[in-house]
C-alpha positions as CSV (number, residue, x, y, z in Angstrom):
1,X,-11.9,-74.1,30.9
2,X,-10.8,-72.9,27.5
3,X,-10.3,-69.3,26.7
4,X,-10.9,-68.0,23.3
5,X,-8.5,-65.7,22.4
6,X,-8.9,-63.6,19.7
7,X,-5.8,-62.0,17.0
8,X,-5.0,-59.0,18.6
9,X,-5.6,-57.2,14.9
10,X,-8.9,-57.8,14.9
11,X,-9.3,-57.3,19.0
12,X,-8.4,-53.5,17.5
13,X,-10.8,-53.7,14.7
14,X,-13.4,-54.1,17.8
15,X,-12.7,-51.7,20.2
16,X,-14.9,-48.6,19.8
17,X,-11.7,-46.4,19.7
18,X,-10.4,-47.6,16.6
19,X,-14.1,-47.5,15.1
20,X,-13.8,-43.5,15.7
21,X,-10.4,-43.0,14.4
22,X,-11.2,-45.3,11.4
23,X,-13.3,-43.1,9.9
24,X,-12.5,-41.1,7.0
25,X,-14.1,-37.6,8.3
26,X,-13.9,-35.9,12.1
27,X,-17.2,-35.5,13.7
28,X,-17.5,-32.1,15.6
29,X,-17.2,-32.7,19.4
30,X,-20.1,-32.0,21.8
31,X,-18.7,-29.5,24.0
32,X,-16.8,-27.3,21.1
33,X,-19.0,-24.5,21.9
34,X,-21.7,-22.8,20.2
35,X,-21.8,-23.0,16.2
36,X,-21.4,-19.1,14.7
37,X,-25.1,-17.3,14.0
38,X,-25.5,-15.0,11.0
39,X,-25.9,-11.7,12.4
40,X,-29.3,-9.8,12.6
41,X,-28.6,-7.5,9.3
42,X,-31.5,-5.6,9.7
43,X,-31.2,-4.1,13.1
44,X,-27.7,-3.3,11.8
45,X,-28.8,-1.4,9.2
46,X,-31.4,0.9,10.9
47,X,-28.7,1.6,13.6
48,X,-26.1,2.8,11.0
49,X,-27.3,4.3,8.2
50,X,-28.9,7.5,9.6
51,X,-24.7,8.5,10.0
52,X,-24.1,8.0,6.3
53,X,-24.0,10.7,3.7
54,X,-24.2,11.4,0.6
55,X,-21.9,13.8,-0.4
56,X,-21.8,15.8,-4.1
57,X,-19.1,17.8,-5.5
58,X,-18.3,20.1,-8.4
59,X,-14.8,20.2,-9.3
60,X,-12.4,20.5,-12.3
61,X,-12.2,18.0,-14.7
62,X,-9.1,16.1,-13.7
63,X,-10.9,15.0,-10.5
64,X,-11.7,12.2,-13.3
65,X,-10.4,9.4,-12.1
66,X,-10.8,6.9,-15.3
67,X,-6.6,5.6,-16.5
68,X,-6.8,2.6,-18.6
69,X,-4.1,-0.6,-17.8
70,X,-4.9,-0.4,-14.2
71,X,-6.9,-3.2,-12.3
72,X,-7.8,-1.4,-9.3
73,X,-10.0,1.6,-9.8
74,X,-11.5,4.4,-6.7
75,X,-15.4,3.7,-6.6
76,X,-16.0,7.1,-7.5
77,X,-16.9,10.0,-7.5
78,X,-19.5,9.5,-10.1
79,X,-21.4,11.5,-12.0
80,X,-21.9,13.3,-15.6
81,X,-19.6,15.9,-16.7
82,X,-21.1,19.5,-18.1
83,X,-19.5,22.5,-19.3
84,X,-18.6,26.2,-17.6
85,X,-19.0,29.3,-18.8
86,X,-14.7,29.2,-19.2
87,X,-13.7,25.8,-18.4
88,X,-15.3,21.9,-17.7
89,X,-16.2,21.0,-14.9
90,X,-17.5,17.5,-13.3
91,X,-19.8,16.6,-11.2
92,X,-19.5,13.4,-8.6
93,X,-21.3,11.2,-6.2
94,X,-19.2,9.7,-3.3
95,X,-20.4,8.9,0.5
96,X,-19.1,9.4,3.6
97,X,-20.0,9.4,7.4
98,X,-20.7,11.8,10.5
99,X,-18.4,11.0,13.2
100,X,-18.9,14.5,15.4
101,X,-23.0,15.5,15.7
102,X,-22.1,19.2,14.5
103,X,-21.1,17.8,10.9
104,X,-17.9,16.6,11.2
105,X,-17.3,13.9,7.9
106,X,-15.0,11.0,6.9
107,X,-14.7,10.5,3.2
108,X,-11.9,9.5,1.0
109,X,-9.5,12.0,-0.4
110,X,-10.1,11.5,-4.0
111,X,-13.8,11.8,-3.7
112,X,-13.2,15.9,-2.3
113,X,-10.0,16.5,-4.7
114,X,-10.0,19.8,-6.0
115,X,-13.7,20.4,-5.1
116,X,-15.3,24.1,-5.7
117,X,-18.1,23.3,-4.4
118,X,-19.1,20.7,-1.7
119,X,-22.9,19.1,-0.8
120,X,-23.6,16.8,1.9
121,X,-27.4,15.4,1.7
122,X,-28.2,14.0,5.2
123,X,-31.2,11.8,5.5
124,X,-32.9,11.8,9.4
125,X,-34.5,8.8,10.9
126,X,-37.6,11.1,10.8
127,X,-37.4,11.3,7.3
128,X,-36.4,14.7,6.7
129,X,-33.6,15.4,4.8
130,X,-31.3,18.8,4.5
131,X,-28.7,19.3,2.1
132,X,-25.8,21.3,4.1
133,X,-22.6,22.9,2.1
134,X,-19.2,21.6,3.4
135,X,-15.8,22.8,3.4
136,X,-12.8,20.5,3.4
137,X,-11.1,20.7,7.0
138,X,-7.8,18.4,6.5
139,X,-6.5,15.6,4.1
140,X,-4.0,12.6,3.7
141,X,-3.9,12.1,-0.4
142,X,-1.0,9.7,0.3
143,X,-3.7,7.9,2.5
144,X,-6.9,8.6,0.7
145,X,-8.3,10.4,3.8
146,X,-10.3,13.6,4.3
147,X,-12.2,15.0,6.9
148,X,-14.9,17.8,6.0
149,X,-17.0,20.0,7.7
150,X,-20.6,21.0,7.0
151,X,-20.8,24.6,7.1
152,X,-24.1,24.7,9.9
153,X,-24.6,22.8,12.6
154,X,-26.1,19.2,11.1
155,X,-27.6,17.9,14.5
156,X,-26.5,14.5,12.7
157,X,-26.6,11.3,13.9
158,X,-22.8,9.7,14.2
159,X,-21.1,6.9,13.6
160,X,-19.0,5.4,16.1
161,X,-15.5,4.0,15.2
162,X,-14.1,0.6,16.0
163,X,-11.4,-1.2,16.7
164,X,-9.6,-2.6,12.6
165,X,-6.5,-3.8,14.4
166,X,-9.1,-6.7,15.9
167,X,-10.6,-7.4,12.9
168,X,-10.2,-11.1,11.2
169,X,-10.1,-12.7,8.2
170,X,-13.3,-14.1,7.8
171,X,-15.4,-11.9,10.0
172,X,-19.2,-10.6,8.7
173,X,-18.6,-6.9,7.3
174,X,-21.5,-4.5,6.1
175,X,-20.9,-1.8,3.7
176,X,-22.7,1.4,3.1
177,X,-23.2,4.0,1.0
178,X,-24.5,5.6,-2.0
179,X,-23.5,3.4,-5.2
180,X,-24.6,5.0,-8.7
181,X,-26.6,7.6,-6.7
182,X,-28.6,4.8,-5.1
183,X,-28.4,6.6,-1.2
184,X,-28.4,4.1,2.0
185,X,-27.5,0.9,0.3
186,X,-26.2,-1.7,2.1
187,X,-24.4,-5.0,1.6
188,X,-22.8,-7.5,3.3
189,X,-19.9,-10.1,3.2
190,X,-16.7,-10.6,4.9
191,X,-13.6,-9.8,5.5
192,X,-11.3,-11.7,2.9
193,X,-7.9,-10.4,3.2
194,X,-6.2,-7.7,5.6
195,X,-2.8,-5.8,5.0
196,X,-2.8,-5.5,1.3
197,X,0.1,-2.7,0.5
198,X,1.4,-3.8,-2.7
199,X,-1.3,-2.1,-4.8
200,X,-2.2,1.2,-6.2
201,X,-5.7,1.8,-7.3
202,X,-6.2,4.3,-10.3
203,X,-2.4,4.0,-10.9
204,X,-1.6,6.4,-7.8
205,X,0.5,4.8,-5.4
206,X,0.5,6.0,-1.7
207,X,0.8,4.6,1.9
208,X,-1.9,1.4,1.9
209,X,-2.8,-0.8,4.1
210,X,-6.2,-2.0,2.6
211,X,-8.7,-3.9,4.7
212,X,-9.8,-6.8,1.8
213,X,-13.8,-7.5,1.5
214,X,-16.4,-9.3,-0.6
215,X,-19.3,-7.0,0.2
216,X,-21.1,-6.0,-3.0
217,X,-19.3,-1.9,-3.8
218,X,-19.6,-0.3,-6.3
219,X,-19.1,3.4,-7.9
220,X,-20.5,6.4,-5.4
221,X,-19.4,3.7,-2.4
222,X,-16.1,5.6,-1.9
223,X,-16.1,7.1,1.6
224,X,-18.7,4.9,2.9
225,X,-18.2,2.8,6.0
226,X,-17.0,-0.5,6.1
227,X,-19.2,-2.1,9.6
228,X,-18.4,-4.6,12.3
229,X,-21.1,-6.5,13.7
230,X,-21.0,-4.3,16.7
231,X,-22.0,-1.2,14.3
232,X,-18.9,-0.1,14.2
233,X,-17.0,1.7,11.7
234,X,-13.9,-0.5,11.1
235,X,-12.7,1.0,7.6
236,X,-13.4,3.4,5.0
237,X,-14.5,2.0,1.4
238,X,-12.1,3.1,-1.3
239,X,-11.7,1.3,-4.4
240,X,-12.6,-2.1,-6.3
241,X,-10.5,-5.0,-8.5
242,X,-11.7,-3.9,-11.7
243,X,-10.8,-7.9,-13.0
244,X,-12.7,-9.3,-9.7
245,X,-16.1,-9.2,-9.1
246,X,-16.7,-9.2,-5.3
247,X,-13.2,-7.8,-4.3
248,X,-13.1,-4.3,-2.6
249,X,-10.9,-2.4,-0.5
250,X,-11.5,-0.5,2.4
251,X,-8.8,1.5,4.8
252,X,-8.3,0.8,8.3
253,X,-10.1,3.1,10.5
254,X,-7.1,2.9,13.1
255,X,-4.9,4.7,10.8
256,X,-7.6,7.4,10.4
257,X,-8.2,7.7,14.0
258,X,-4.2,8.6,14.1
259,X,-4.6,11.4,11.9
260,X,-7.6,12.8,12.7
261,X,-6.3,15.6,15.9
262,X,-4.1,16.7,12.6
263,X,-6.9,16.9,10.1
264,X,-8.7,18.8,12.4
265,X,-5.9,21.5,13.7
266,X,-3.5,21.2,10.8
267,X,-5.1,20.5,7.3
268,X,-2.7,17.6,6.6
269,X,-0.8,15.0,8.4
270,X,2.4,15.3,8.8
271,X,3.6,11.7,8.8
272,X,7.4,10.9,10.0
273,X,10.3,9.3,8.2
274,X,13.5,7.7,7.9
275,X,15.1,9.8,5.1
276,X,16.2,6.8,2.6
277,X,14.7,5.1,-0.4
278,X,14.0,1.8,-0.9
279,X,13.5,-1.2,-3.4
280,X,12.1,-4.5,-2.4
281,X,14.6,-7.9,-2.7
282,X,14.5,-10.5,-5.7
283,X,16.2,-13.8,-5.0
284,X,19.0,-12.8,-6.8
285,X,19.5,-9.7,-4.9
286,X,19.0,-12.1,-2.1
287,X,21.3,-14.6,-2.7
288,X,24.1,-11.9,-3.3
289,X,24.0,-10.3,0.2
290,X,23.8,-13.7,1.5
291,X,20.3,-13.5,2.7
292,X,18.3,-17.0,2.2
293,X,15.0,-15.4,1.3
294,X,13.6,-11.8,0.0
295,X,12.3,-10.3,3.3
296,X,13.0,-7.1,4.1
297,X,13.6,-3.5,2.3
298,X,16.9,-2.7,0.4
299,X,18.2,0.7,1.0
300,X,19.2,1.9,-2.5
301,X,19.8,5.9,-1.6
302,X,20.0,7.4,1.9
303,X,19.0,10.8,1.6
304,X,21.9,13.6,2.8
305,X,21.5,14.9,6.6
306,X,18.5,13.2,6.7
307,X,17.8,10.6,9.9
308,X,19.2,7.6,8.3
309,X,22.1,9.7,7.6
310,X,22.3,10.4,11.2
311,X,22.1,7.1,12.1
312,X,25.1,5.9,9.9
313,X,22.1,4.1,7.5
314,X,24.5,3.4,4.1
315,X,23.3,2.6,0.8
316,X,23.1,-1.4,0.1
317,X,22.0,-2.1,3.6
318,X,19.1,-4.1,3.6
319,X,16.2,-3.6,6.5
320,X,15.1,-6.4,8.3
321,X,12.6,-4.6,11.0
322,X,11.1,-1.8,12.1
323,X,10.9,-0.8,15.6
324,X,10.2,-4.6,16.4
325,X,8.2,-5.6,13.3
326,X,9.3,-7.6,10.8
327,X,9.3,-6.7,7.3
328,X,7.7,-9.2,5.5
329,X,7.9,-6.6,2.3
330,X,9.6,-3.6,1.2
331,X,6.1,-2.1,1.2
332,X,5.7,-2.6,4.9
333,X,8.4,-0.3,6.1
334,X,7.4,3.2,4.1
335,X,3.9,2.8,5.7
336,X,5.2,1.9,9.5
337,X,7.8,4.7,9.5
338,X,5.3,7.6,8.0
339,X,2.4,6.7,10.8
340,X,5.2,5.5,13.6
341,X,5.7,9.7,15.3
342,X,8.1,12.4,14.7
343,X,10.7,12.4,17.3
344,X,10.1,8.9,18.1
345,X,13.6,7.0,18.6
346,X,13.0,3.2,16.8
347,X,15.4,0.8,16.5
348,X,16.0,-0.8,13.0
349,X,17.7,-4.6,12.1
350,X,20.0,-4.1,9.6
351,X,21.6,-6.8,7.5
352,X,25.0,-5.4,6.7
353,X,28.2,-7.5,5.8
354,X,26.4,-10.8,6.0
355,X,25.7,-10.4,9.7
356,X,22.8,-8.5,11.9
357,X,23.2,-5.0,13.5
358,X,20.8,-3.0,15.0
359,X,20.6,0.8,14.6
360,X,18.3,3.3,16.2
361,X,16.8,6.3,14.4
362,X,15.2,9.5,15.3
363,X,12.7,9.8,13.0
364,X,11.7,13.7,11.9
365,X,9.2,15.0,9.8
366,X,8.4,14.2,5.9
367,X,10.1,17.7,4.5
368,X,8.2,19.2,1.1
369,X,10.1,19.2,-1.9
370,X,11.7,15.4,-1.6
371,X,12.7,14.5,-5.4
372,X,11.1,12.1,-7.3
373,X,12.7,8.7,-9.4
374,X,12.5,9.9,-12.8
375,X,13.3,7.9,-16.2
376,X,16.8,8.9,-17.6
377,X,16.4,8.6,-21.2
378,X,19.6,10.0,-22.7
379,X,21.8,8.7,-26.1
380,X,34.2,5.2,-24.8
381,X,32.6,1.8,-26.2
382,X,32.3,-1.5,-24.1
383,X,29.7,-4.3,-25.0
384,X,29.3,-7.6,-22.4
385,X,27.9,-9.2,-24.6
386,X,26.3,-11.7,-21.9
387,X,24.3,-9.3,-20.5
388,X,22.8,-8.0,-23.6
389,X,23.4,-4.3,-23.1
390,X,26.4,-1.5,-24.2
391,X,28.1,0.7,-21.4
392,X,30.6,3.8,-22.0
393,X,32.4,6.1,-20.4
394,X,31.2,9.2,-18.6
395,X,32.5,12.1,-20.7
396,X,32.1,15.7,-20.5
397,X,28.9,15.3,-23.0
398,X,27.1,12.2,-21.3
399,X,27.8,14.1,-18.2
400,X,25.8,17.0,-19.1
401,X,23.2,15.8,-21.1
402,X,22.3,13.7,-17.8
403,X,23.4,16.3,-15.3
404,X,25.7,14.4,-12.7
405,X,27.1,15.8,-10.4
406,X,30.2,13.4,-11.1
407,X,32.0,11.4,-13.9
408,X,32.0,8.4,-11.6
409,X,30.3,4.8,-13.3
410,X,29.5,3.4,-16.7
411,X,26.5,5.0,-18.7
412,X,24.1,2.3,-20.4
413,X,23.7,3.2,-23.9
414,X,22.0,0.4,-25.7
415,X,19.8,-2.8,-24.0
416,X,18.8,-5.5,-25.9
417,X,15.4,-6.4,-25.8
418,X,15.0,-9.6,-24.9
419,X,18.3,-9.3,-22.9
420,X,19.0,-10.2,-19.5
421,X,19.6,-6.5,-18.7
422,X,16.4,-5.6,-20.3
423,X,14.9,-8.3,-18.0
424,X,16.2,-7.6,-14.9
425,X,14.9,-3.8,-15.5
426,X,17.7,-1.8,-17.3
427,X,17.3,1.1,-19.5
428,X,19.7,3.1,-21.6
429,X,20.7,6.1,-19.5
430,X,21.2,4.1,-16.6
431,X,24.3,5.0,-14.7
432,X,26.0,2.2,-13.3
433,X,28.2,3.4,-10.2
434,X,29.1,-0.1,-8.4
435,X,28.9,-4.0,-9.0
436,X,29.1,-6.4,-5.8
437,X,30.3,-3.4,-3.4
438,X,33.1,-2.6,-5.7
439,X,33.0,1.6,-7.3
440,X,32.8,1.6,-11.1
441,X,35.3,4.0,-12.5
442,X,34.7,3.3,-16.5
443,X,33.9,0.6,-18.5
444,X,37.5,-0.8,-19.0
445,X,36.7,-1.5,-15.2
446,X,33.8,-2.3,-15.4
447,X,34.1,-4.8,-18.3
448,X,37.3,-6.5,-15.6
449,X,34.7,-6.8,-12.8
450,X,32.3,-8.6,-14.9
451,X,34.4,-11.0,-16.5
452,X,35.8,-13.3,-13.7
453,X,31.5,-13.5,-12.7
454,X,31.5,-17.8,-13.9
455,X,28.4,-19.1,-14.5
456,X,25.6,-18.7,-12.0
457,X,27.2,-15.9,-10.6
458,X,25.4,-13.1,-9.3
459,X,25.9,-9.4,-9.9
460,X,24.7,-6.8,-8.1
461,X,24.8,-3.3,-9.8
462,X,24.1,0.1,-7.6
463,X,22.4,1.9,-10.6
464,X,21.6,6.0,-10.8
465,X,18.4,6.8,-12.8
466,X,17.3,10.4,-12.7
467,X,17.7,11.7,-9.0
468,X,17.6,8.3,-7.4
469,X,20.2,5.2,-6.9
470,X,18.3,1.8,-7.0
471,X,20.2,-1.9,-6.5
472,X,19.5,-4.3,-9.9
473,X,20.6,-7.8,-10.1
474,X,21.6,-10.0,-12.9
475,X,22.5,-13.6,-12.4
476,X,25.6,-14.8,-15.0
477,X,24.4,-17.3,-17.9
């Protein structure tokens, strides 16, 4: 008997295996498990909103929170402006939410800043409605946090805090509050981002760690809650993306459950710290510690006696982790050491000569008073040309029209401005106290340390500029 046989191409072409694989799209297997279901909005919304308040304030003018040239704005307050017998005042609109039944509130810092007077309108699922005066029991500007008080017993209904840390990207949010006046409105989206540090709404930087949404906010939403599908509060509404339509930013509610006890007892939370400060890492900065990316924190000043003193911390260090995490940016490390304890002992990996160490710190708490960077703008000859900038000698003069403590470094006295001092950040007045590890002394030395640099080369300057020491780097032409 003859067999056929067939070309063992096309006995593949046959077989119902490779008609599956062949296709140019995957169909979603049977047994993957139940497709996701929108969530019932409504029954949300009559569970949660009876906890959120509105909350208006009178306070001195410069609660105002408009600054031009800035893309990320507070929601609010909001509200017309009038005119005291002896000074302005404004008046604002913000939210917040009952979390204890007496009339304890969550709302955002800059919503209560410099308030005289304080108003919380609570709306009952009766629909009664008192108005109740507050006081302010605790804040956190650096955080945007506040926690205030109505001053009778509000029989409120509360809401109940969740869990941010478990929150996803993706994951159906509901936001509410009292946008343009507009009490108990609610929208919903998702969560579109989390961990976003590296911005600064209204211009005010501070410790961030922004929960990213697409729920519709607007002004008057600021210290409204940010809800889970559970009904739980999993962050507090603070500020929009001026250029964005649909992009809001809301703070974890497991930072403010940290601070709360100190709120509460103290009327501020005393967040912890290392004692240094610290610049992030460009590639250039990078490539001259040896490091092949920009991860991590650069320690440009450690601060005298402080607990990175302690610790033998030195200046050009560059942090890789903290306590265990990693520092993907510089901006992750200020806001893990202020919320990590005082007292607590955590290790840090250092990269230091090209190699890892690890040193542990005792962290203590933030002390009043810390200086901050300011600009040095003040007017022996030396020009590298190749930089595009003039350094001098420290003399008598330059010393005490920038009061240093020391005649140590080169002063910058001219940049060019399309130079590539000017573009790596430079300014006149600029002390320049070290290049690749090496002191400074004047500019005759200075000019010798620079010149051997060949092409491609990358110089690392240790630069003073006001009361702080921060690391610049220029790559040779």
């Amino acid at each position: 008997m003859l067999k056929l046989v067939l070309p063992l191409a096309a006995a593949l072409l046959a077989s119902p295996a490779f008609a599956q694989s062949s296709k140019l799209f995957m169909e979603r297997p049977s047994g993957a498990g139940p497709l996701a279901q929108i969530p019932n909005f409504a029954a949300l919304a009559k569970q949660v909103t009876p906890a959120v308040v509105s909350i208006s304030v009178e306070a001195r003018t410069k609660m105002s929170r408009g600054r031009g040239g800035q893309d990320f704005h507070w929601f609010g307050p909001e509200g017309p402006g009038s005119r005291g017998p002896d000074r302005d005042f404004a008046k604002g609109l913000g939210s917040g939410f009952v979390i204890r039944p007496e009339g304890l509130i969550l709302t955002n810092n800059h919503v209560v800043e410099d308030a005289e007077r304080i108003e919380v309108t609570i709306e009952y699922a009766n629909g009664s409605e008192r108005k109740l005066s507050a006081k302010v029991l605790g804040t956190a500007p650096e955080y945007d946090v506040a926690l205030i008080q109505t001053e009778e017993d509000a029989k409120a209904p509360v809401a109940y805090l969740g869990d941010s840390d478990a929150v996803e990207i993706g994951d159906w949010v509901m936001a509410v509050g009292n946008p343009f006046g507009l009490s108990h409105s609610v929208s919903t989206g998702i969560i579109s981002a989390k961990e976003r540090r590296d911005i600064a709404p209204s211009g005010r930087s501070g410790l961030y760690d922004f929960l990213q949404t697409d729920a519709s906010i607007n002004p008057g939403n600021s210290g409204g809650p940010l809800i889970n599908m559970k009904g739980e509060v999993i962050g507090i509404n603070s500020a929009i993306n001026a250029q964005g339509a649909g992009i809001g930013f809301a703070i974890p509610i497991n930072m403010v459950k940290a601070m709360l006890p100190d709120l509460k007892n103290k009327g501020r939370y005393t967040r912890s710290w290392i004692g240094i400060r610290i610049q992030g890492l460009t590639p250039e900065l990078a490539q001259s510690y040896g490091l092949s990316g920009t991860s991590g924190a650069l320690v440009s000043e450690v601060v005298p006696q402080g607990p990175a003193a302690n610790a033998g911390l030195k200046e050009g260090d560059v942090i890789l982790s903290f306590d265990g995490k990693e520092l993907r940016r510089s901006t992750d490390l200020p806001l893990f050491a202020s919320m990590a304890g005082i007292g607590k002992e955590v290790p840090l990996k250092l990269w230091r000569d090209r190699k890892e160490q690890t040193v542990k710190v005792k962290l203590s708490e933030f002390p009043d008073g810390i200086a901050k960077l300011d600009d040095g703008s003040p007017a022996g000859e030396a020009t590298p040309a190749q930089l595009g900038m003039t350094v001098g000698d420290i003399t008598p003069q330059v010393q005490k029209e920038l009061e240093l403590d020391s005649d140590r470094g080169v002063v910058i006295r001219d940049v060019q401005a399309a130079g590539l001092a000017a573009r790596a950040g430079l300014r006149p007045g600029d002390v320049v106290l070290s290049l690749n590890g090496q002191e400074v002394r004047n500019s005759k030395g200075f000019l010798a340390a620079v010149k051997p640099i060949k092409s491609g080369g990358v110089m690392r300057l240790q630069v003073q500029r006001g009361d702080a020491k921060v690391y610049v780097a220029l790559k040779q032409p």
